[in-house]
NUVO-312653 format. One record per residue (C-alpha): residue in three letters; x, y, z; residue number from 1. Coordinates in nm, 4 decimals, decimal comma, always signed. Example, Ala and Ser with C-alpha at 12.3 -4.5 7.8 and 13.67 -1.06 7.14 Angstrom:
residues 2
NODE / ALA / +1,2300 / -0,4500 / +0,7800 / 1
NODE / SER / +1,3670 / -0,1060 / +0,7140 / 2
//
This chain:
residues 190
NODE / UNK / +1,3833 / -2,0820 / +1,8804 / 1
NODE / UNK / +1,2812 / -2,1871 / +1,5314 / 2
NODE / UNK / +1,4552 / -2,0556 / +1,2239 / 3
NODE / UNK / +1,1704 / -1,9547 / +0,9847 / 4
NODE / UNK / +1,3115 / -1,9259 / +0,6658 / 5
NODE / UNK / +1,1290 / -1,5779 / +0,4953 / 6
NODE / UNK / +1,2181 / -1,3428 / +0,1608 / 7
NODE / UNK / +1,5105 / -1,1980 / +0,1982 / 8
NODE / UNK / +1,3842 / -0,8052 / +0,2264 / 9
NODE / UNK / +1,2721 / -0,9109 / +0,5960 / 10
NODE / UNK / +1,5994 / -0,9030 / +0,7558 / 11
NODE / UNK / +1,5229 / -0,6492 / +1,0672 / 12
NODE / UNK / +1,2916 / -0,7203 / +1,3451 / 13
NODE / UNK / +1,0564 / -0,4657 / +1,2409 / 14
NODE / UNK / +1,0425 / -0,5745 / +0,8867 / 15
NODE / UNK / +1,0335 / -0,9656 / +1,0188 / 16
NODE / UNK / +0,7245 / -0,8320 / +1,2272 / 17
NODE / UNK / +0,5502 / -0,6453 / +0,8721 / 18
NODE / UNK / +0,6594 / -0,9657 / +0,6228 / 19
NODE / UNK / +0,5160 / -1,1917 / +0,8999 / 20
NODE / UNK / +0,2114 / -1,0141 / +1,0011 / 21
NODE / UNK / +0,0795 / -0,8124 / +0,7161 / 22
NODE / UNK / +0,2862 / -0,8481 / +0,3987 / 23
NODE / UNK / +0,0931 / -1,0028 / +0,1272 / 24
NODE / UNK / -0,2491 / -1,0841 / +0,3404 / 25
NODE / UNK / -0,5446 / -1,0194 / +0,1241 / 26
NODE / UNK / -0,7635 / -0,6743 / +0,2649 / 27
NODE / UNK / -1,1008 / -0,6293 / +0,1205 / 28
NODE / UNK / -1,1193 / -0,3439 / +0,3962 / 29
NODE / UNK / -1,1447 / +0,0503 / +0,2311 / 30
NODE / UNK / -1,0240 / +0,2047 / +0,5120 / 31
NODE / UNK / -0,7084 / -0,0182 / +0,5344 / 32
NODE / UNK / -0,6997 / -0,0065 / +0,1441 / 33
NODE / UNK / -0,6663 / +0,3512 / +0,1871 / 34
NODE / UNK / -0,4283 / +0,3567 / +0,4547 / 35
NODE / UNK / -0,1892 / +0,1388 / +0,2329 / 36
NODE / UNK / -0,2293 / +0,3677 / -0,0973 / 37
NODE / UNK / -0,1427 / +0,6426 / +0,0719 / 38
NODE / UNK / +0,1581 / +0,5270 / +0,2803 / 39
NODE / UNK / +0,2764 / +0,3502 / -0,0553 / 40
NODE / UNK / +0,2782 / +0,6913 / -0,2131 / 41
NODE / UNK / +0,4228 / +0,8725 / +0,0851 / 42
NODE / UNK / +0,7227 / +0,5671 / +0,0425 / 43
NODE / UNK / +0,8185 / +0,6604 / -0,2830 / 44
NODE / UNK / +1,2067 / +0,7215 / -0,3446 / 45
NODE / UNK / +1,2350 / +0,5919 / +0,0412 / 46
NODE / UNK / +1,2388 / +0,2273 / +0,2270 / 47
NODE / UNK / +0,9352 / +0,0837 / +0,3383 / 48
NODE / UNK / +1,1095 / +0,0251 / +0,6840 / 49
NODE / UNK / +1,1093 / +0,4217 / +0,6979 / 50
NODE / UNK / +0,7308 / +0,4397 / +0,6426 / 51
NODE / UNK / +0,6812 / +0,1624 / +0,9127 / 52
NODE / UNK / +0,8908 / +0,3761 / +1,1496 / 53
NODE / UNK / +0,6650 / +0,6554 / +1,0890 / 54
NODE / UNK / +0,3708 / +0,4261 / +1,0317 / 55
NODE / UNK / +0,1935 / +0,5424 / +1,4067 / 56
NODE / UNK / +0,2641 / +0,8888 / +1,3669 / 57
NODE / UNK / +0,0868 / +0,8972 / +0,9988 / 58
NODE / UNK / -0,1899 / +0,7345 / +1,1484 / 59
NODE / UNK / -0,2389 / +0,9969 / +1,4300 / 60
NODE / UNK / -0,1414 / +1,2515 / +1,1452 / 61
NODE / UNK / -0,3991 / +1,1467 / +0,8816 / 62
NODE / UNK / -0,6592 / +1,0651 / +1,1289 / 63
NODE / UNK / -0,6800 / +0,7152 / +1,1239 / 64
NODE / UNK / -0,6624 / +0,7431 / +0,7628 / 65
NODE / UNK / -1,0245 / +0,7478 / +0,7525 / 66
NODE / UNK / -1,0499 / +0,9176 / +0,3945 / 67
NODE / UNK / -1,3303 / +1,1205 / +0,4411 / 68
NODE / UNK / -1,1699 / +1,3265 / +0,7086 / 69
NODE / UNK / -0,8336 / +1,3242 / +0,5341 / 70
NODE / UNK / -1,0433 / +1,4886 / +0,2023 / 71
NODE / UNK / -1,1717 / +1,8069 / +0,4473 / 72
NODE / UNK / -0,7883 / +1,8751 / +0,5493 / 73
NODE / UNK / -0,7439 / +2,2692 / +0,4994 / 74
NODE / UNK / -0,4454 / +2,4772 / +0,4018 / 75
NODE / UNK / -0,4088 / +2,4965 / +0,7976 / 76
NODE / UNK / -0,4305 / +2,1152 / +0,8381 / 77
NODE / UNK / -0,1622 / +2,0937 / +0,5763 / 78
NODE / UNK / +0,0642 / +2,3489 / +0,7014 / 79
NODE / UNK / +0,0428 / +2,1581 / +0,9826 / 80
NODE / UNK / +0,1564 / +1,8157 / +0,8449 / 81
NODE / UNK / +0,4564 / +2,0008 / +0,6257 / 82
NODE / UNK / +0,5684 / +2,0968 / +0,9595 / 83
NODE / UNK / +0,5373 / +1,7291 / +1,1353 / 84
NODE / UNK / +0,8850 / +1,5694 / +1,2061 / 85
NODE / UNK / +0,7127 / +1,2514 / +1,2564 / 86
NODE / UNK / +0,5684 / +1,1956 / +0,8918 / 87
NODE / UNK / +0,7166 / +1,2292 / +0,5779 / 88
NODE / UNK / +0,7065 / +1,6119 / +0,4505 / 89
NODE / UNK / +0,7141 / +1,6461 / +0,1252 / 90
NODE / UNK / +0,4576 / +1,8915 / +0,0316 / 91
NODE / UNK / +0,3268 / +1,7256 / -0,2960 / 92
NODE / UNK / +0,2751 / +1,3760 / -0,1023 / 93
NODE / UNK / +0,0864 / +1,5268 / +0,1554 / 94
NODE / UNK / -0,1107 / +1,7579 / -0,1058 / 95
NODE / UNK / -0,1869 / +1,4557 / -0,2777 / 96
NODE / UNK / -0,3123 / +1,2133 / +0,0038 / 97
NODE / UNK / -0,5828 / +1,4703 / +0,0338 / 98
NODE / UNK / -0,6635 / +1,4695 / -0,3087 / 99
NODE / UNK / -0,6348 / +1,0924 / -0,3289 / 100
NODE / UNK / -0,9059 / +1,0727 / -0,0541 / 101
NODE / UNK / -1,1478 / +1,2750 / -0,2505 / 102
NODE / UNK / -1,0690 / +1,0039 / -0,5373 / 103
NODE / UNK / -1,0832 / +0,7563 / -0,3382 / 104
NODE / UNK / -1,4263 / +0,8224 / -0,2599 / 105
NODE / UNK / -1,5519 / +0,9206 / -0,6214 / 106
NODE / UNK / -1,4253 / +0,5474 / -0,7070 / 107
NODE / UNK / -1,6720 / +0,4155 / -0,3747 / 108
NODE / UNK / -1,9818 / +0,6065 / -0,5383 / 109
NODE / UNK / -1,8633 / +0,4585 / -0,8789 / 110
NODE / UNK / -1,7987 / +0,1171 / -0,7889 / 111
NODE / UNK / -1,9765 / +0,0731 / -0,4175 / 112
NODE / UNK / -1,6089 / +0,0287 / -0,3055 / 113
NODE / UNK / -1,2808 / +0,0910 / -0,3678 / 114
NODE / UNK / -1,2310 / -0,2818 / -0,3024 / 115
NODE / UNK / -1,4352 / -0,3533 / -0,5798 / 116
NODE / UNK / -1,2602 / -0,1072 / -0,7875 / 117
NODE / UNK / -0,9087 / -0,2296 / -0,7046 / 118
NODE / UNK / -0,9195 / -0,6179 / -0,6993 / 119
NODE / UNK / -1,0687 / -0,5907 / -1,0576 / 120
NODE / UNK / -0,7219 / -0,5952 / -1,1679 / 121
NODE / UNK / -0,6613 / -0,9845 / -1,0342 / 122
NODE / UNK / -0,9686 / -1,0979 / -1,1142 / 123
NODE / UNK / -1,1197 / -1,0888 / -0,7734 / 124
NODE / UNK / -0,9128 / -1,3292 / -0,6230 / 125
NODE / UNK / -0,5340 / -1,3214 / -0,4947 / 126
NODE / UNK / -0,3003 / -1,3487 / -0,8121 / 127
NODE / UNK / -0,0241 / -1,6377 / -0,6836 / 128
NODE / UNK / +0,2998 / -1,6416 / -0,8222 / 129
NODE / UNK / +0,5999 / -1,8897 / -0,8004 / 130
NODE / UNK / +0,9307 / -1,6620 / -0,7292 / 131
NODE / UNK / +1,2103 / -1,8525 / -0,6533 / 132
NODE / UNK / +1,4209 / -1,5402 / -0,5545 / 133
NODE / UNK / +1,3783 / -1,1916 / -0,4657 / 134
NODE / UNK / +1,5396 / -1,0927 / -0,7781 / 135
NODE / UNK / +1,2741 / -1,2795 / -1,0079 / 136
NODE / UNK / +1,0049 / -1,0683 / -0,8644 / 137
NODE / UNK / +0,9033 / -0,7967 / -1,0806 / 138
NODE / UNK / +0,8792 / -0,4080 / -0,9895 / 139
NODE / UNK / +0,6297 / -0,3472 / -1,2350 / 140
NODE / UNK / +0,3397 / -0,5865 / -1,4010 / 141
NODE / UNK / +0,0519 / -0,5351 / -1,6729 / 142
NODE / UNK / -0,1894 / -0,5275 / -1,3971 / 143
NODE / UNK / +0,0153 / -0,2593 / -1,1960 / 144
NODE / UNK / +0,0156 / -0,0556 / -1,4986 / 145
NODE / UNK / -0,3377 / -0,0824 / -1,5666 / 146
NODE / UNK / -0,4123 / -0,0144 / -1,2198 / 147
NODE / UNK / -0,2080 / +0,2568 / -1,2456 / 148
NODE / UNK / -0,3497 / +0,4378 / -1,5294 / 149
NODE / UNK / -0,7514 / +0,4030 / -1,4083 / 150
NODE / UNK / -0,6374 / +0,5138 / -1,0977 / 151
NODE / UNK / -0,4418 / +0,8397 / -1,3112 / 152
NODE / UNK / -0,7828 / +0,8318 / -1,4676 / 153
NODE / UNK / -0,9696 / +0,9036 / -1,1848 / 154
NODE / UNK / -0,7371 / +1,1761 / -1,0663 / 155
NODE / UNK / -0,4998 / +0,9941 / -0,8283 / 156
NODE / UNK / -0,1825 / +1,1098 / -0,7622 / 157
NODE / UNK / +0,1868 / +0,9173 / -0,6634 / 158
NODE / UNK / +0,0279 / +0,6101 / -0,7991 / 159
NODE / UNK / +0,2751 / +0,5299 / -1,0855 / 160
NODE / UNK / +0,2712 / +0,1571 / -1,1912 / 161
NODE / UNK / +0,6071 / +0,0697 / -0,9091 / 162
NODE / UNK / +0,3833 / +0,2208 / -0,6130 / 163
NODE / UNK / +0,0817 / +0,0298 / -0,7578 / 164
NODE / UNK / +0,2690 / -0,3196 / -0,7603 / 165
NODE / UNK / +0,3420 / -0,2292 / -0,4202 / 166
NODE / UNK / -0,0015 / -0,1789 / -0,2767 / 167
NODE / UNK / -0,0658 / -0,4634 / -0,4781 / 168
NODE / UNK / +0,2074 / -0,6602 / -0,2774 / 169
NODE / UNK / +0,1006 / -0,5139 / +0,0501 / 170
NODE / UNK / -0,2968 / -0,5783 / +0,0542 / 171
NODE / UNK / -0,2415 / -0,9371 / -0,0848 / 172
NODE / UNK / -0,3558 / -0,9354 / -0,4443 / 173
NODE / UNK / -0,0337 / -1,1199 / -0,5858 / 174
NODE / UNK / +0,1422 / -1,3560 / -0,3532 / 175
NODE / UNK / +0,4798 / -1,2336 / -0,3751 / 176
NODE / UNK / +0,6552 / -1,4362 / -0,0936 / 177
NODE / UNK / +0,9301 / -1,6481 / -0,2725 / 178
NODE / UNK / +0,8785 / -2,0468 / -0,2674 / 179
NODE / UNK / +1,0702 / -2,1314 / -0,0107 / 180
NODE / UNK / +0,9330 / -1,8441 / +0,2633 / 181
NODE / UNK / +0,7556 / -2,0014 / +0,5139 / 182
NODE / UNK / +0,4390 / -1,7701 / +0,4682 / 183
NODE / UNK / +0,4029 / -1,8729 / +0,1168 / 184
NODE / UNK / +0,2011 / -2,1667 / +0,1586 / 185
NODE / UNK / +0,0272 / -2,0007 / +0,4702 / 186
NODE / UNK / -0,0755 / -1,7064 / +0,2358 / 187
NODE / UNK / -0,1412 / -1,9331 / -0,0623 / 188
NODE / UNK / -0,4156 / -2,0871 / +0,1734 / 189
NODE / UNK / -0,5527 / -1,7818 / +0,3015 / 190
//
């Protein structure tokens, strides 16, 4: 077996799995944009490897987090998602993913997409950075914060400028793999 050395956060299987898979690969897709917004919110104050856990039951949960089903959920739809064991259930995350999917499509009228809307912030293209260590990488950045704030703007909820960075992260518009992770270069060249 090959030793693949990757940023130190990936140190379970199921994180390996995420880092190697997903983590940092650029998505120009609204319905996966969506998906990661809203599971980014829902990970607030928690560890992404308890979102991934749940990650399959928020999809069945949240429909496929296709947005425009997710903005018709009723008091009866989120009753029944407070009472879900296999999501997160905090009432004002799930209160806001439906309000974020009515955003979320004000922004697509607005802009044609929310991948237009969103990758505004880098420019259009994949911001790359040069981390050496985990502990250079930033938690917060002027674009997250900007991002942040149009996104307050436009009525979103649980998107403070730490959950933005994260989408950010997750979708692939920074390259946030240190130097010396082998998906660095591979994402670099995406």
């Amino acid at each position: 077996m090959e030793f693949k050395h990757r940023c130190e956060w990936a140190n379970t299987e199921m994180m390996r799995e995420y880092h190697d898979r997903e983590w940092g690969v650029p998505i120009h897709d609204d319905q996966i944009l969506f998906e990661f917004l809203i599971l980014e919110g829902f990970q607030a104050g928690l560890s992404w490897e308890t979102i991934l856990k749940k990650r399959q039951n928020f999809q069945i949960a949240f429909d496929g987090f296709n947005y425009q089903m997710v903005s018709m959920f009723d008091s009866s739809k989120l009753e029944e998602l407070r009472l879900d064991s296999g999501i997160i259930r905090n009432r004002l995350k799930i209160e806001a993913a439906v309000h974020n999917a009515e955003a979320f499509q004000k922004i697509q009228r607005e802009f044609g997409s929310f991948d237009a809307f969103a990758w505004q912030f880098v420019g259009l293209k994949p911001r790359r950075n040069s981390w050496n260590t985990i502990s250079d990488i930033p938690t917060i950045t002027m674009e997250s914060r900007m991002l942040s704030d149009a996104l307050g703007s436009k009525g979103f909820k649980f998107v403070g400028p730490t959950i933005c960075y994260a989408f950010m992260q997750a979708v692939g518009m920074v390259n946030d793999h240190v130097t010396g992770c082998f998906r660095y270069p591979e994402i670099t060249n995406l």
